[in-house]
N, C-alpha and C positions, 0 to 999 in steps of 0.2 A: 821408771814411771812414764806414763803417757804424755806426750805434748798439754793435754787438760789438763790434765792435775798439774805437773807443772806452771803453767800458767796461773790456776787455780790457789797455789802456794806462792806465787809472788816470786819465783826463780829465774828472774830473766839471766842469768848465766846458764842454768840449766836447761834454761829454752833454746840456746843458740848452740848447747854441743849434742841437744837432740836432734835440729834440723840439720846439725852437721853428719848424723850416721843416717839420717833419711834421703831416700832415691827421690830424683823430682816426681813419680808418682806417689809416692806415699805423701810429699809435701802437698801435692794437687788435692789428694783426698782428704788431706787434714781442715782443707779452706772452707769447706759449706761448715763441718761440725764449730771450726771458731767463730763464722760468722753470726753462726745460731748462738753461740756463746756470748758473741760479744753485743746483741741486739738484747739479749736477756741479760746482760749484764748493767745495760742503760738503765734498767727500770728498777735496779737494786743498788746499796751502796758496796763501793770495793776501793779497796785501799790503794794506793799510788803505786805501791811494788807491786800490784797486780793490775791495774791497769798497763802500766810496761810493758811486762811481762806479756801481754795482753796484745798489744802493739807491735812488739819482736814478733811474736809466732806468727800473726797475721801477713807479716811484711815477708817473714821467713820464706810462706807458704804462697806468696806469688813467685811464679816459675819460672813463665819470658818476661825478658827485659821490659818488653811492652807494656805488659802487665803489672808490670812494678810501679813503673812510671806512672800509670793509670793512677795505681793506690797511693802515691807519694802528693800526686796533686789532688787528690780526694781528702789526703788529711793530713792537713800543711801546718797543722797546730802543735804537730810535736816536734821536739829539735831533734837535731842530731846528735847524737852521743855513742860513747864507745861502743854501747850494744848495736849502733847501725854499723862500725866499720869494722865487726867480727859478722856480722849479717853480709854485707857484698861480701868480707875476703873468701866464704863459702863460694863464691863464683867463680868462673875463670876471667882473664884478662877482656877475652872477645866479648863476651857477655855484660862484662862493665862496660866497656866501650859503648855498645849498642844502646847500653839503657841511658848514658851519657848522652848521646844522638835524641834520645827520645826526649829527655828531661831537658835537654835545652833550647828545645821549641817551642815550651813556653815558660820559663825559667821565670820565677819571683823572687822576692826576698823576703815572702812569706813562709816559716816556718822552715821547715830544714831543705826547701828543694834547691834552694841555691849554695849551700852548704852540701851535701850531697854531690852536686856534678864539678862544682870545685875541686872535692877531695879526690873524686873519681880521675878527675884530670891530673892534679899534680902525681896521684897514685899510681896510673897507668899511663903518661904520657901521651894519649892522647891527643887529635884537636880540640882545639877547644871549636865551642858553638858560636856560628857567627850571627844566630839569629838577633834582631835588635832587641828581641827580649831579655836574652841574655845578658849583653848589651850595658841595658837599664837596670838590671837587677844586678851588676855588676860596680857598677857607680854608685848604684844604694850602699851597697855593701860596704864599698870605701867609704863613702861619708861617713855613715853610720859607727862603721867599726866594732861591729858585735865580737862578742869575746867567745873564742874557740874551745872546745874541751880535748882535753886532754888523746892524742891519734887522730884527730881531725885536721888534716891538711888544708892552708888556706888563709887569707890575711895575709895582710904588708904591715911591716912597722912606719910608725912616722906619728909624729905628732899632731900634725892636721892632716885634709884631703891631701892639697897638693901635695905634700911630703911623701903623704902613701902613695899615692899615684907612680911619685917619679921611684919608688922603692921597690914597683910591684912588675914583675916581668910578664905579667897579661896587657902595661899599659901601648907595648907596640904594637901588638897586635889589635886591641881591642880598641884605642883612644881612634883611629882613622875611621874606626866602625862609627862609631858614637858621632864624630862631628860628619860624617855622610847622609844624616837623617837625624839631628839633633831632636825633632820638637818635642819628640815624647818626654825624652830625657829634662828637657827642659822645664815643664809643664806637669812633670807626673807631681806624685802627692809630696807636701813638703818634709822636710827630714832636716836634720840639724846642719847639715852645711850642702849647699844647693850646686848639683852639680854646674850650670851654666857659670857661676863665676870662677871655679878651676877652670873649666874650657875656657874663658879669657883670659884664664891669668896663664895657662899653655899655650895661649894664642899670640899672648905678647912678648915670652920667652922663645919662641917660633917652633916652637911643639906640635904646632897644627897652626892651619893655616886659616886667619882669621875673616878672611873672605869668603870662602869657601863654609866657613863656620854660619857667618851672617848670609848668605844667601840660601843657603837651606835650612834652614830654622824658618825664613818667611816661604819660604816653597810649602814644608812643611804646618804651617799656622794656614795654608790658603786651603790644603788642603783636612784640615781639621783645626777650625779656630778653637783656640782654648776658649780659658776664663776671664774675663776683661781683667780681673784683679793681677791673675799670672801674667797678664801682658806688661802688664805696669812696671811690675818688677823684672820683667826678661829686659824691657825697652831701654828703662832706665841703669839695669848694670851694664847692655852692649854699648849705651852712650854714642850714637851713631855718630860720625863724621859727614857734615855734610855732602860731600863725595859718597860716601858708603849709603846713607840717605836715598842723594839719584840713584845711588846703585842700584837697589832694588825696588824701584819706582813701579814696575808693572808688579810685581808681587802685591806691593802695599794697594794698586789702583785693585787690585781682583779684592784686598779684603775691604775698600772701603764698601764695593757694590754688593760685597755678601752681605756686610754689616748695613747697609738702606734698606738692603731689600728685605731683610728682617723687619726694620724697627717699622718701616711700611706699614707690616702688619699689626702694628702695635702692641699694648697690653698692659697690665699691669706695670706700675715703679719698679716694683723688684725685679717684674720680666724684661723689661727694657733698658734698666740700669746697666749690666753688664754689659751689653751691647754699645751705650753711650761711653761707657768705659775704654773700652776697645778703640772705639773710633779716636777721641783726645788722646788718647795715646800713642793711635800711630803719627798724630803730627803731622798733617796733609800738608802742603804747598797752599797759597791760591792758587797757583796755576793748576794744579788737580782739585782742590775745589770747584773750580770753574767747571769741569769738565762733567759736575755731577751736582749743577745749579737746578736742573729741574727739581731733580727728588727732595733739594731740602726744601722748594716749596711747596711739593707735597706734604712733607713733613708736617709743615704749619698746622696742617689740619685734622693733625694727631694729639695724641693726650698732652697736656702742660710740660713733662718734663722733655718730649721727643723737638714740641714746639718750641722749647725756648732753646735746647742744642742746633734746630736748625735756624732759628733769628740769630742766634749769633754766629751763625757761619756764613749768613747772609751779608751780616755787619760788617766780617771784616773783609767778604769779597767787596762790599761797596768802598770802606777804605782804601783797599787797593786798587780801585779801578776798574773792576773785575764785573761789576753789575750793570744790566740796562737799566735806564732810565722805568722801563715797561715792565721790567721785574722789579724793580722796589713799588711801583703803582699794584703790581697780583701781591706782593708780599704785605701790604698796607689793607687791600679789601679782606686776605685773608684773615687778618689777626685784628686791626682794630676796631670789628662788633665781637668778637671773643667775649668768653664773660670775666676772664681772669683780669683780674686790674693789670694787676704786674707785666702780665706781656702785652698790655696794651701802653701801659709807659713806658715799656723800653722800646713801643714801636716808634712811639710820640718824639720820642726822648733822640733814636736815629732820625727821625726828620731833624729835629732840630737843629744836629751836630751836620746834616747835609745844607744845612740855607747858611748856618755859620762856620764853613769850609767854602763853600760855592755858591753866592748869592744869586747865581745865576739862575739855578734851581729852584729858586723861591717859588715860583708861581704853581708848577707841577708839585711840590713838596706840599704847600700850604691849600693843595687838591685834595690830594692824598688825606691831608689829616682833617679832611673835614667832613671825611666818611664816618669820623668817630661819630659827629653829631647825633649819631640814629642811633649812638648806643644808649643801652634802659640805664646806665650809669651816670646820674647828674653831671660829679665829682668830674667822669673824665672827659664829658662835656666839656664842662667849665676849663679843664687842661687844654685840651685842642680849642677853645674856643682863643685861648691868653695866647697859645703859638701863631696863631694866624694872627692875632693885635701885635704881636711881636717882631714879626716878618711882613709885617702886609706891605709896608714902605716900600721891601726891596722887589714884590712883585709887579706884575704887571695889570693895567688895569683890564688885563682880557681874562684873569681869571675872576674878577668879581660875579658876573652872572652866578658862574657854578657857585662862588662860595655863598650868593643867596639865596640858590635855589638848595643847596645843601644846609642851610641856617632852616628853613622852613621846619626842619624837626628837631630844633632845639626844645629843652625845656621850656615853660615857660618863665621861668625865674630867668633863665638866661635870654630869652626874646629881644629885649629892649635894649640889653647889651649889643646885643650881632648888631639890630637894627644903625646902632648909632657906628658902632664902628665899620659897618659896610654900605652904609647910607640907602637900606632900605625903606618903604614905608614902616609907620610906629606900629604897633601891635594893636589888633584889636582889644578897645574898650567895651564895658559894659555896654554903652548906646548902644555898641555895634552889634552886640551879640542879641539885644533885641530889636534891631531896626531902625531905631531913631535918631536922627540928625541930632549933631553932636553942635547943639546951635547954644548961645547962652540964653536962658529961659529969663523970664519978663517977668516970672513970680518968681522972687529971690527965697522966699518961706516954699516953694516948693520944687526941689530939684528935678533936673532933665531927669535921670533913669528912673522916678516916679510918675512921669506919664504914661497913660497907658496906651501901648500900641493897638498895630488895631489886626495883629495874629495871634495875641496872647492873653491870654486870660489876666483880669486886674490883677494887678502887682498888690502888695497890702501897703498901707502907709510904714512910714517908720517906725511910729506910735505903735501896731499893731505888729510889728517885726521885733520889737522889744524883749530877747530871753529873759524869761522872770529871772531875781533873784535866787539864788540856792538857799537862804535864808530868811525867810518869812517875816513880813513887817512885826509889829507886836499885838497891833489888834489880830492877825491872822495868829498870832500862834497862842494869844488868847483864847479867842474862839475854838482853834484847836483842842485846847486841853476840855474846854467845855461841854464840847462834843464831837467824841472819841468817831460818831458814824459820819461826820462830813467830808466827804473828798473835793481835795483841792483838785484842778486839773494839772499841774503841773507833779503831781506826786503820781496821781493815776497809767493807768496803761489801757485804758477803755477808749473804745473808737470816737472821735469825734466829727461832728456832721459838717460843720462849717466853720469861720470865723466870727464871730461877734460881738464886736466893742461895743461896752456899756461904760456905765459910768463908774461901776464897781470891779469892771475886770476885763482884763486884755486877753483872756486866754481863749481856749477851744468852748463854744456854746455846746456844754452838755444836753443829752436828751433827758427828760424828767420822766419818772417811772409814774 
């Protein structure tokens, strides 16, 4: 039978002692008629022994190693099984070797290619591949612990990673490979036991050398930052030492300035989170804090979540000592007209804790918060207005100008408060706002702000200032029922022309039709 029809019948045994009496050109010629095959066989249903079946002849019928390899990473969804290691044994030694060379430059633990150059290796003694692909897809493997079939060479026993590790004769050669360029390793996609904590737990058995582990892993992270999530979890299983910490001090300084100069640009929560992520986690020094004080007050004047990571890295450089006086004053204009409450109380909230640490402060602190004033927020008004009544004792009397020239855009709810507790003039009264000396008037039946000045049009009397009732006397809602066509003025929406008190009514002088 044909190679087609064999495959066509679902023979994948018969498919592999056909390509065994085929010369590499009749294999070469067989490649376009199965590819034709197998593109028309997409668009129809076929049964699983032909599909195989299907798979072998294709695989059969690549020729050079090169080309094998090509098709093995083209179609990583099938495993390896017996029909693949009567497929190579059709080759010679040199020929596996080379496709071995090929296949482990970029080696996965997707589908049979890592399976493949494994058997190849223990099969023909070969090198194995030193690529870090390899590597990677090598440490999957072990974690993982897929189950081999039947001639497939490959696997370590042991009941967890490390056990297979220490059981598997690739790990001397292959474990020095791994901790020389960890990150990938470290960072790649998760799988049921993570390769970085066997490499500490080899690290502390002295299987490898745990300095040399932790220093390139962050060489490696500088030069391709993960996930802020994966950071969390690499940081927290190496558990630095604070020695090991400085140790890689310039490493971490290169990812804090990658990670600013991101979040610089801002964006979105979920675009920035990561990034904030990252940073808390590498657990900076103040004294590398300090060294990169301008940008978190850049910061300030990015989205809510970017501003409030950088107010608190502000905060605990002030506890430390670490800030100027002149940077908590830029970091106070920055955030306290913000419109967010929240980061205007926690701005509020560090002045505070700075005049009751260092009363000395008072005077510059109780400046600062009195930029809040101008914000359109009553509420945090009213907050900065109580810390400066709270502190003002311990300042000095040379900050009062500023704090009344700063009061000047209080509410006015809050006005008469500032006034009394910074001893400025009272707030203007009604008099004031129409010109009139605020003198006590000599007709007691007629108050001061009912005189009329003499730039403003007559004021009305009180009488005449009267909002009617919402509810109608009862002659008026008499009248009403009695005649449905009368409009009161106060129900109406019709323009009226004047004011004019009668005897019978306070309201607007309609015009008569």
């Amino acid at each position: 039978m044909k190679l087609v029809e064999l495959v066509e019948a679902g023979d994948v045994a018969g498919v592999v002692r056909e390509l065994g009496v085929l010369t590499p050109t009749q294999r070469r010629a067989y490649a376009a008629e199965l590819t034709a095959f197998f593109e028309a066989g997409v668009r129809r249903e076929s049964t699983q022994e032909e599909r195989i079946a299907l798979f072998a002849a294709r695989l059969g019928c690549q020729v050079t190693p090169e080309a094998t390899a090509a098709w093995i990473r083209a179609y990583p969804y099938f495993t390896m099984d017996t029909w693949t290691v009567d497929l190579l044994d059709l080759h010679p030694v040199a020929w596996r070797t080379e496709l071995v060379a090929h296949l482990g430059e970029r080696a996965t633990t997707a589908g049979a290619m890592f399976a493949i150059t494994e058997h190849l290796v223990r099969d023909t003694g070969c090198p194995l591949p030193a690529s870090h692909e390899f590597v990677l897809a090598w440490l999957y493997d072990r974690a993982d612990n897929p189950e081999r079939h039947p001639r497939v060479l490959g696997g370590a026993p042991g009941a967890d990673f490390l056990e297979r590790l220490h059981a598997d004769d690739f790990t001397p050669k292959l474990l020095p490979l791994a901790v020389a360029r960890p990150g990938r390793l470290v960072f790649a996609p998760h799988t049921s036991e993570r390769p970085l904590e066997a490499l500490i737990g080899l690290a502390a058995e002295g299987v490898v050398d745990r300095d040399e582990l932790i220093h390139n892993l962050f060489a490696d992270m500088v030069g391709d930052p993960p996930h802020g999530a994966q950071v969390v979890v690499t940081l927290e299983a190496l558990a630095l030492t604070p020695a090991e910490h400085a140790g890689v001090a310039r490493e971490r300084a290169a990812l804090v300035g990658q990670l600013l100069g991101r979040l610089l640009e801002d964006g979105t929560r979920m675009e920035t989170a990561p990034f904030l992520v990252f940073l808390r986690a590498l657990a900076s020094t103040p004294a590398e804090k300090a060294l990169v004080v301008r940008d978190y007050l850049a910061l300030l004047d990015r989205s809510l979540p970017v501003a409030t990571y950088a107010q608190e890295m502000l905060i605990g450089l002030d506890e430390a000592g670490l800030l100027e006086p002149e940077l908590l004053t830029e970091a106070c204009e920055r955030v306290l007209l913000r419109p967010e409450k929240k980061l205007v109380r926690a701005q509020l909230g560090w002045l505070d804790r700075v005049v009751r640490r260092d009363t000395a402060r008072a005077g510059r602190a109780l400046v600062d918060a009195a930029t809040t004033f101008g914000h359109r927020e009553m509420t945090l008004q009213e907050q900065a207005l109580k810390l400066v009544a709270k502190h003002l004792k311990a300042a000095d009397d040379s900050v009062l100008p500023e704090l009344r020239t700063a009061a000047g855009q209080l509410s006015p709810g809050l006005s008469a408060r500032a006034a009394e507790l910074l001893g400025t003039a009272e707030p203007l009264g009604a008099a004031d706002l129409f010109g009139t000396p605020r003198t006590p008037s000599p007709d007691r039946r007629t108050p001061t702000y009912c005189r009329t000045p003499t730039h403003c049009p007559p004021f009305p009397s009180p009488a005449r200032c009267r909002a009617p009732s919402r509810r109608p006397s009862k002659s008026r809602r008499r009248s009403r029922r009695s005649s449905r066509t009368t409009r009161t003025w106060w129900r109406s929406s019709a323009p009226w022309t004047d004011w004019s008190a009668t005897p019978t009514s306070t309201g607007p002088h309609w015009p008569r039709p």
